[in-house]
C-alpha positions in Angstrom: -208.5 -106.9 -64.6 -206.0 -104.0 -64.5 -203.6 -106.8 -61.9 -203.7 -109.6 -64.8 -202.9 -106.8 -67.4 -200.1 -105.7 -65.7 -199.0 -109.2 -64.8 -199.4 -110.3 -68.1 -197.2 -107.4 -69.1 -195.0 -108.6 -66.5 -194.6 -111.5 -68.0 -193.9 -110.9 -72.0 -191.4 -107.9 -70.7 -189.4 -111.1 -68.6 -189.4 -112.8 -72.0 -192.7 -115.5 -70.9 -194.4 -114.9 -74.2 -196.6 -117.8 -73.8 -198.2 -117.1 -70.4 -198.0 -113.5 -71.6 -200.1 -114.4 -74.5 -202.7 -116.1 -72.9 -203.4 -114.0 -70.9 -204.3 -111.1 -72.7 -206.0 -113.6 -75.2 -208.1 -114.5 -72.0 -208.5 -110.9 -71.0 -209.8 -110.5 -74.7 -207.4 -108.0 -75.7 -207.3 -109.6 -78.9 -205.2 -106.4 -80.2 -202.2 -107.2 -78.3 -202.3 -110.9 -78.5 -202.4 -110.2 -82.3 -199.5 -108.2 -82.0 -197.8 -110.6 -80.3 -199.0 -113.2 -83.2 -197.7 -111.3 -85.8 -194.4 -110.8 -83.8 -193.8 -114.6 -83.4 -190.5 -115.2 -85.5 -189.5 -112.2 -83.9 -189.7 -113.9 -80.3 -188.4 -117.1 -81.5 -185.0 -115.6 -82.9 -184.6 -114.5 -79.0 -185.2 -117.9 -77.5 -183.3 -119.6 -79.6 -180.1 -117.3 -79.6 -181.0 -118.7 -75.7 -181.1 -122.1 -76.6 -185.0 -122.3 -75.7 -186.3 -124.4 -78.3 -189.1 -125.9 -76.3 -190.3 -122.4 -75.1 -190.3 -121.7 -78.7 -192.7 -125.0 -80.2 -195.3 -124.2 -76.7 -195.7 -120.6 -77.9 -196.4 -121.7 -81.6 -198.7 -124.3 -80.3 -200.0 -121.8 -78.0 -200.7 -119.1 -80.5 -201.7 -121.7 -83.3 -199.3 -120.8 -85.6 -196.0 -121.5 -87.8 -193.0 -119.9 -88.9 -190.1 -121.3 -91.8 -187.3 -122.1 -89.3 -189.8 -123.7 -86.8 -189.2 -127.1 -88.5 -185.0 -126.5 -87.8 -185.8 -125.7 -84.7 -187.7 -129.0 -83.9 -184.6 -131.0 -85.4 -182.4 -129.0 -82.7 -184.5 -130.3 -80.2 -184.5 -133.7 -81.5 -180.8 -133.4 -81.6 -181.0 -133.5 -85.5 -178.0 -130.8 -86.6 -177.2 -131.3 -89.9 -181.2 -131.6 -90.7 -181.7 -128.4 -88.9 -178.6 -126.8 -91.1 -180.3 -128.1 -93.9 -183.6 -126.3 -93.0 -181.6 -123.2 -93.1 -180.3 -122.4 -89.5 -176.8 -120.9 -90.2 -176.4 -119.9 -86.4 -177.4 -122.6 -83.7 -177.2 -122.1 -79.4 -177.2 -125.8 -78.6 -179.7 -125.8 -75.5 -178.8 -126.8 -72.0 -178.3 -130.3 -70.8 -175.7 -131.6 -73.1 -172.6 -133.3 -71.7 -170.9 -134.2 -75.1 -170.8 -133.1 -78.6 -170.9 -136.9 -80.4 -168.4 -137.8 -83.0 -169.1 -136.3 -86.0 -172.4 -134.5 -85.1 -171.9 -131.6 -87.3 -169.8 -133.4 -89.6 -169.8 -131.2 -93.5 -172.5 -128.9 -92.1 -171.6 -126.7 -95.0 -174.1 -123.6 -94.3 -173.6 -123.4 -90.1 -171.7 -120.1 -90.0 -171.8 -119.9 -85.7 -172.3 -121.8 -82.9 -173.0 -121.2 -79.5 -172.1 -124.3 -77.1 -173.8 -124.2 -73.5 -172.3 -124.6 -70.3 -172.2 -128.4 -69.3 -170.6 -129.4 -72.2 -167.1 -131.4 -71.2 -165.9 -133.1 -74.5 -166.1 -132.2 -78.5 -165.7 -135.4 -79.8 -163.9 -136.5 -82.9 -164.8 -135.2 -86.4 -167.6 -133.2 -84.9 -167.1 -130.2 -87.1 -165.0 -131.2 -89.8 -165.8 -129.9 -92.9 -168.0 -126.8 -91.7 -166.7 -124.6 -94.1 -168.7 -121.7 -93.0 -168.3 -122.1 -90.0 -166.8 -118.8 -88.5 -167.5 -118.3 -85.0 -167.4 -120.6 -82.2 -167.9 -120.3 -78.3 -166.7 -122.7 -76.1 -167.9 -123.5 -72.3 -166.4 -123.0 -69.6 -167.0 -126.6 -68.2 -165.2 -128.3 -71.7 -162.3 -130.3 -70.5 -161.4 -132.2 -74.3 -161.6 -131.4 -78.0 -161.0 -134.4 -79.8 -158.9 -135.1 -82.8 -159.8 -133.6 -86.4 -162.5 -131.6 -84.4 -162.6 -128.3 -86.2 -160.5 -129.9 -88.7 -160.9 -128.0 -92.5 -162.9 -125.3 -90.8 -161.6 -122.5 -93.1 -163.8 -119.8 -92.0 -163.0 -120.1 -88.2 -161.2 -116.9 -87.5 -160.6 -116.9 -84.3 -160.7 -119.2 -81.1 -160.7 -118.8 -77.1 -159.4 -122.0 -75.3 -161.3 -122.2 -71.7 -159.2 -122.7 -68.5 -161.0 -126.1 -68.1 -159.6 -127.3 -71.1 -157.0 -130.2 -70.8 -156.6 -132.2 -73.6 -156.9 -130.8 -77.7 -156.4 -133.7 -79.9 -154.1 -134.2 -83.1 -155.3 -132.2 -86.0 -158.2 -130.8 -84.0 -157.4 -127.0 -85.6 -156.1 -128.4 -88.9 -157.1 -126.9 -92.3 -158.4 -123.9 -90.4 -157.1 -121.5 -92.8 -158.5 -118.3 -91.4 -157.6 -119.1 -87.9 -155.5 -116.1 -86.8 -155.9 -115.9 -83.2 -155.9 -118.2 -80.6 -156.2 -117.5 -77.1 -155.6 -119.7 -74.7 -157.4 -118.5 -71.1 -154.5 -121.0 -69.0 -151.1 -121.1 -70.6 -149.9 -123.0 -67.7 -148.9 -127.0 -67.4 -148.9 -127.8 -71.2 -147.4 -131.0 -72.7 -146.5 -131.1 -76.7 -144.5 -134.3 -78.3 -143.8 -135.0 -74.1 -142.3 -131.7 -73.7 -143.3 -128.6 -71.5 -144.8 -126.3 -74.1 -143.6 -122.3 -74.4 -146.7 -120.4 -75.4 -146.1 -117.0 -77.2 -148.6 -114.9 -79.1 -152.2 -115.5 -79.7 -151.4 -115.5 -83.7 -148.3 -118.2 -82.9 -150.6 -120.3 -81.0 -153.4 -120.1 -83.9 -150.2 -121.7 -86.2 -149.3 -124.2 -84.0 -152.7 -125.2 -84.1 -153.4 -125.6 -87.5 -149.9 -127.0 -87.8 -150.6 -129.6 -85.3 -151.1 -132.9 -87.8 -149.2 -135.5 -85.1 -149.4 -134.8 -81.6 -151.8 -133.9 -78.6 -151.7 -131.2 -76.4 -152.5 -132.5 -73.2 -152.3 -129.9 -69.6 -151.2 -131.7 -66.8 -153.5 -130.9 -64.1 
């Protein structure tokens, strides 16, 4: 008994709350599967700042319970954005497995204040965030090669952006109408092409203006 305790213990400390759970409701240590019960919003907040929206709908079904935001939370994993925005999640970690972000996904999402987009992810396409007006905090993969035209455009909240080294191509009027947008850091300045020109980058705060200037041309980084 005391070797499932601990591994049970073992397993809710490595964040496996269901197995945990089971466990100890097994074990009848109805105590500490209560407490873990009680604690579920708590857990799901955790998964899903980790993108683990399945783990979060087995450990409600496990525990036989339900939580406000566990209907959002189903529209994630149906893929359903704006419905989940509309369900009142303001900050969403898309799970793993994507490859794009579809045209207009998040389109006028007007409550999204943050997004987290996973590695994998290799295109942002058009219009996917125009119109968040919250939106103030993005994080871009690694692996993203394009950000399509009008992506973030009228995102007046955005205060800042980090441009990944994979990135190759930003579409026309991607950053447009991002008033707030102060800062923009771009991780390879190298190999740029602007209006069919080489491209001088300067500050952070001068690339944020070009940006949100940008209404007519691409940026494209010749590889």
């Amino acid at each position: 008994r005391n070797k499932d305790l601990q591994h049970a213990q073992n397993l809710y400390d490595n964040g496996d709350y269901v197995n945990a759970y089971l466990i100890f409701k097994t074990l009848g240590e109805d105590e500490k599967a209560l407490k873990m019960k009680n604690s579920v919003e708590l857990f799901s907040k955790e998964l899903a700042e980790k993108g683990e929206y399945e783990k979060i709908i087995n450990l409600c079904e496990a525990m036989e319970t339900e939580f406000p935001l566990l209907e959002a939370y189903k529209k994630v994993i149906d893929g359903k954005y704006k419905e989940a925005v509309s369900l009142g999640l303001s900050k969403i970690t898309l799970p793993k497995g994507l490859k794009k972000i579809p045209s207009e996904k998040f389109c006028d999402c007007l409550e999204l204040e943050e997004l987290i987009i996973p590695e994998g992810v290799t295109e942002i396409g058009a219009f996917s965030f125009e119109g968040c007006i919250s939106l103030k905090k993005v994080v871009l993969p690694q692996s993203l090669e394009a950000i399509d035209e009008n992506a973030f455009h009228g995102c007046v909240s955005l205060e800042e952006i980090t441009i990944p080294k994979s990135t190759s191509f930003i579409g026309r009027m991607a950053f447009s109408k991002c008033d707030s947008l102060t800062k923009a850091t771009f991780e390879d300045k190298n190999g740029w092409i602007v209006n069919g020109k080489s491209y001088s980058f300067s500050t952070d705060e001068q690339e944020a203006l070009s940006l949100k200037n940008n209404s007519t041309e691409n940026w494209i980084k010749k590889q």
